[in-house]
N, C-alpha and C positions, 0 to 999 in steps of 0.2 A: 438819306435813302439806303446808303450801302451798309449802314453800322453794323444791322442784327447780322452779315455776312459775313463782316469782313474779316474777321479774324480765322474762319473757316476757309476763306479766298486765298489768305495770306499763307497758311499751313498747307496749300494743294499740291502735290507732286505732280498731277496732271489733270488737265484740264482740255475736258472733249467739248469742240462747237459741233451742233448738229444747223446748217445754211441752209436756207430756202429761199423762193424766188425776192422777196423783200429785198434780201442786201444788194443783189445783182439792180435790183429794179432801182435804185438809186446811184448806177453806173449806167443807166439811160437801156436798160435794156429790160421791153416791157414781159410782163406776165402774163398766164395764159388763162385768170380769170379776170372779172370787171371788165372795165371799159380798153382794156389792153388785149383781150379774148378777139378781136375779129382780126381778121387779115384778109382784106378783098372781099370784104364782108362773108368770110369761112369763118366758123367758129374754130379756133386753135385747137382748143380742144377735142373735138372730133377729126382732125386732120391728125393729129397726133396717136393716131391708131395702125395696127396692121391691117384692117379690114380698106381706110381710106388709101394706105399705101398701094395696096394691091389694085383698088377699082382705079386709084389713079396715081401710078408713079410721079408724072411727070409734074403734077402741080404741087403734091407732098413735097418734090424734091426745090421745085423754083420757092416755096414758102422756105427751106430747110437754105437754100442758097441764101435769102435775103437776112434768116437768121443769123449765118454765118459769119455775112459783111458785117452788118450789125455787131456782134458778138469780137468782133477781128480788131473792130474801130474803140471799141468799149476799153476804158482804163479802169484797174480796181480803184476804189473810192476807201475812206479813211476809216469806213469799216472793214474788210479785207486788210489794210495796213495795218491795225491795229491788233487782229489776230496773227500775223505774219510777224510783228514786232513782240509780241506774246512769246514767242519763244525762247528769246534771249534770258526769260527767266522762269519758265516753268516748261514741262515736257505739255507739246500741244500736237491732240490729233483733231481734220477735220472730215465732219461725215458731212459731205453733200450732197443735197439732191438737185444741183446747180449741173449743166452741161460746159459752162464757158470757160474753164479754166480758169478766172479770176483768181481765185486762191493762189495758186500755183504762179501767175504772174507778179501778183504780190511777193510773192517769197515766203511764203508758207511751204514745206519741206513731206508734211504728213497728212496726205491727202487722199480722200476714199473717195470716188466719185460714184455715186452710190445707181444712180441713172444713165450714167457712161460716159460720152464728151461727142462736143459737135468738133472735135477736129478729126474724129475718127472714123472709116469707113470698113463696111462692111460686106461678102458677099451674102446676098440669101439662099443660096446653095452650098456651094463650098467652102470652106474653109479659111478664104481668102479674109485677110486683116490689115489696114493700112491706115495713115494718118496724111491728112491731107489741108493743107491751108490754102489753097488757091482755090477759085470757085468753077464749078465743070462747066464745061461751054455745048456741052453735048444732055439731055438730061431726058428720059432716065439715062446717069451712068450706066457704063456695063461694064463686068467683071471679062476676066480672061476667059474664062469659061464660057461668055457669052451669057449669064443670069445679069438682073439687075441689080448692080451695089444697094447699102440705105447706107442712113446713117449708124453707127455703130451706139445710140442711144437705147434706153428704156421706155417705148411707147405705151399706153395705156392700157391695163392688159395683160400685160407682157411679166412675168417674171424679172427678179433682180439677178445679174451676176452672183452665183452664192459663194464663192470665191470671197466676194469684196462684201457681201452681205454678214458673212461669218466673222470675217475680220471685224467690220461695223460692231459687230453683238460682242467681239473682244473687248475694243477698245471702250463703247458703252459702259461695259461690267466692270471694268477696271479703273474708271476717273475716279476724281474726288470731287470736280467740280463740271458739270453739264450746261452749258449756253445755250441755249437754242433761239438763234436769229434769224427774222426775216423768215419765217415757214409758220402757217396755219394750223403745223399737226392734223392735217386731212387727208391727208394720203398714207397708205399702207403701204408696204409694212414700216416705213422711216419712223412713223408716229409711235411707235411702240420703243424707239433708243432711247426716250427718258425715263421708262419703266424701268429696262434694264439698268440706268444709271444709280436708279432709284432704290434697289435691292440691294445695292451696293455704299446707301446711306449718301450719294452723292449730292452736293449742292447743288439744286435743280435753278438755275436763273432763265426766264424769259424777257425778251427786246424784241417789242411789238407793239406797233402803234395801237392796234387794237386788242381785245379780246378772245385768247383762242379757246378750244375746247378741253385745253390742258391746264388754265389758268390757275386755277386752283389747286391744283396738285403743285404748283409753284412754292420752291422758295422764297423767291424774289419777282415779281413781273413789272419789267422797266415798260411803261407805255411812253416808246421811243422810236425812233430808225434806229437803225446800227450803226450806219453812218456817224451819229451825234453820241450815241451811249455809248458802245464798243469804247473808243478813244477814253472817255472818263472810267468807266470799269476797269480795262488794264490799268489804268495809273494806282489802283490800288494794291496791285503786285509789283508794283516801282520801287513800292514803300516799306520793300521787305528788307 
């Protein structure tokens, strides 16, 4: 499977994953489309907005609490270990549009969270920024200010940090080799990091159990989890 790559795998000074909700969902923590999309019979999806936020803090944030727990109990799985062990031999940055940190518990080092993270809060007035791992017992949060905290996330909608956007479109333009695991490539603008890989003559590989709407534009399309493929892919820069 790997042949027609490998030699171009093996010569990579860096190597960008672009992560979506796929790898995490194989660390037991579900997605916010199919049959993983309700919660208390709410579509995720529509809660996951500023408009639901506002008509209702308090349920946005008991759905965001149960995420949390959720997300706190979750361990990376041997796809995350396997990007995180990636480094010991080539330079690895990863753009995620994952909120859990997983990466980063694994031991991945170069990490863009490209939709923000569920440990961090936010005010919706001022200024106010914090990180927090325990779950509120009061909900809506309130800031000092007296406004209601959210979460420090990218809800639908919403703009990216261009800070970490900018970097994203760095690092893209710059690999030599692009993974994109466990992501649909349906959300804007994340979907557009294998163009820019692209320009850049970069080895584009997909790991995806199904067919996304980038398929073709592929190098390589491993129809895998990450979980299982990840771990065999790195072994081919073992062999450097």
């Amino acid at each position: 499977m790997y042949e027609q790559i490998e030699n171009q795998v093996k010569s990579a000074k860096k190597v960008v994953f672009v992560t979506g909700a796929g790898i995490s969902q194989e660390s037991g923590i579900p997605t916010f489309r199919g049959k993983d999309g309700l919660w208390r019979n709410y579509d995720a999806m529509k809660l996951a907005t500023i408009d639901a936020f506002y008509d209702n803090p308090k349920l946005v944030w008991e759905w965001y609490n149960e995420r949390r727990q959720n997300i706190f109990n979750s361990e990376p799985n041997l796809g995350h270990k396997a990007i995180a062990e990636l480094e010991n031999f080539v330079k690895v940055f990863v753009l995620t549009q994952n909120i859990d940190g997983l990466h980063q518990k694994a031991g991945s080092s170069n990490v863009l969270e490209l939709h923000g993270s569920i440990v961090k809060i936010k005010c919706t007035v001022c200024d106010f920024k914090d990180e927090l791992l325990t779950e509120f017992s009061n909900l809506p949060p309130l800031c000092k200010c007296g406004n209601i905290l959210r979460p420090d996330v990218v809800w639908f909608g919403e703009g990216l940090p261009q800070d970490v956007w900018q970097e994203a479109i760095i690092q893209a333009s710059s690999c030599d080799v692009m993974i994109i695991a466990g992501t649909s490539l349906v959300v804007s603008p994340a979907n557009t990091l294998p163009i820019y890989a692209k320009q850049n003559n970069a080895v584009l590989i997909e790991i995806n159990p199904d067919e996304t709407i980038m398929s073709s534009d592929m190098d390589l399309s491993i129809r895998s989890t990450s979980a299982v493929a990840l771990p065999e892919l790195i072994s081919i820069f073992k062999k450097q």
